[in-house]
N, C-alpha and C positions, 0 to 999 in steps of 0.2 A: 436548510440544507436537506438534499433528500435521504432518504435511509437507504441503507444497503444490509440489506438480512441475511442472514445464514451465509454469509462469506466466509471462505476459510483462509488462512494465514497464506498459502499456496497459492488460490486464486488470484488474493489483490497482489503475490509477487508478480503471479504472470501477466498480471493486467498493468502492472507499472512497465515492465521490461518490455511491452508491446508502445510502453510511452517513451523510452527510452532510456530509463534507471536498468543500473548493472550491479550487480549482488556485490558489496565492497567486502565484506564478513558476515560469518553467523554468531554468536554468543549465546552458546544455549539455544532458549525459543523462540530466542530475535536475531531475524537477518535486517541484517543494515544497506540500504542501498543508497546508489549516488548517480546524480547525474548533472555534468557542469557545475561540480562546488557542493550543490544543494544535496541534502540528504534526508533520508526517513528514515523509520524503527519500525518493522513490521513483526508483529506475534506471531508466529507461527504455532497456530492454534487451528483444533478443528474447526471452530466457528467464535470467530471475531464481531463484538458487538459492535452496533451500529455509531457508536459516538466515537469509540475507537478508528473504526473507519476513516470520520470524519476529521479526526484529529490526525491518521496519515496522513491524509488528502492534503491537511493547511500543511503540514512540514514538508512537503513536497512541493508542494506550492502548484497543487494539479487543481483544476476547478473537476466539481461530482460531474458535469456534463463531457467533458472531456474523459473522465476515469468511465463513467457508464457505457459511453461509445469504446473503448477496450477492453471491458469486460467482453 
């Protein structure tokens, strides 16, 4: 999987919501998004480590190559 460094909790919201997930709730430092059923847990953190990432990525069910092109 590739890395994705120095992302911050904000960026990968705006890079899903350009995929098509809509903010369902926040709880704290985590916004939860959904799109058709499927959901994620995003940290809203200055900078979000890269395995983290990758573990949105699978509960989203987005592939890195698809998330990177929205970035």
């Amino acid at each position: 999987m590739p890395k994705f460094p120095g992302l911050s909790g904000a960026e990968i919201v705006k890079a899903l919501q350009k995929l098509g997930f809509e903010v369902a709730r926040q709880s704290g430092s985590h916004i939860v998004l959904k799109r058709n059923g499927q959901g994620c847990v995003v940290p809203n953190h200055k900078e979000v480590k890269p395995g983290t990432v990758n573990g949105v990525l699978r509960q989203a069910g987005v592939s890195p190559r698809e998330f990177e092109e929205a970035l």
